[in-house]
N, C-alpha and C positions, 0 to 999 in steps of 0.2 A: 504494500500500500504506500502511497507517496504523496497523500495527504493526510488530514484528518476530520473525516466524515463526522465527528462530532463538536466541531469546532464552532459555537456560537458566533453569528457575526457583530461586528461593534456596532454601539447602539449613539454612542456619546460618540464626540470628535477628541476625548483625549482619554486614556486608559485610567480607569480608579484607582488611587493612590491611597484606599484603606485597605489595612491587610485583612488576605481571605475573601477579597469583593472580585469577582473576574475571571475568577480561578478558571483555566482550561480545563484541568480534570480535577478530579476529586481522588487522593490516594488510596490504591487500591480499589477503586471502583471501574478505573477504565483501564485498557491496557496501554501498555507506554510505548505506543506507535513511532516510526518515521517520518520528519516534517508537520510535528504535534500543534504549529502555528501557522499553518493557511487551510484554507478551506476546497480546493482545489489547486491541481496542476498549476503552474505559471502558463500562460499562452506564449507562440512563439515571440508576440509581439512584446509583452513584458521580459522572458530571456534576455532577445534581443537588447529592449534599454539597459538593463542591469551590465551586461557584458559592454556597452557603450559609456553608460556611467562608471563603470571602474578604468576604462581607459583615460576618459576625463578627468577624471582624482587623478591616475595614476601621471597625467602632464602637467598637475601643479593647480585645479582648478578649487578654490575653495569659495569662493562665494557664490550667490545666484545664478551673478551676472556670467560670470568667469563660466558656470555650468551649463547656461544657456548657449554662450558661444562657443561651447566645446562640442555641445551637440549639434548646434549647426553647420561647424566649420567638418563636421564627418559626416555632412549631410543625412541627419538621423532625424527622421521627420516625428511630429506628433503622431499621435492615434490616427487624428485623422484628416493628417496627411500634410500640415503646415511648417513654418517656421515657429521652431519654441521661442516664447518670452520668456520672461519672470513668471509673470501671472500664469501661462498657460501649465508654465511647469512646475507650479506651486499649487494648481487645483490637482496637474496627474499627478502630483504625488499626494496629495489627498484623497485622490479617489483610488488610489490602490492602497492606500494604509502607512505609506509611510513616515 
């Protein structure tokens, strides 16, 4: 298995920070699967950014901006199919959880 099929999805825009609140499994109640924190596969279209954003980091980019123009300049288009901004690339990563 290479998710985990019992993975609630987030309900809030930031993780509870009271202890015990959130919990993915409960001990000894679930088994301690592979990939215990997504709820499916990554698509190819998310690999791809992830493998695009470590080359980005990896030539030095630490801000937004710096992230925005490392995806463009390796022509790594949005979802669907643009030039990233700031903004554009501050909603995808909120809308994939990061």
């Amino acid at each position: 298995m290479n998710y985990n099929p019992h993975l609630q999805p987030w309900l809030a825009a930031q993780p509870n920070n009271v202890a015990g609140k959130g919990q993915i499994e409960v001990p000894g109640q679930l088994p301690n699967i592979i990939w215990q924190n997504r709820a499916a596969l990554p698509s190819a279209y998310e690999n791809a950014l992830g493998d695009v954003l470590e080359r980005v980091f990896a030539d030095g980019a630490v801000s937004i901006d710096e992230v925005v123009a490392g995806l463009n300049a390796q022509a790594f288009r949005s979802a669907e199919g643009g030039q990233w901004t700031s903004a554009s690339f501050e909603a995808e990563m909120a809308r994939l959880g990061a």
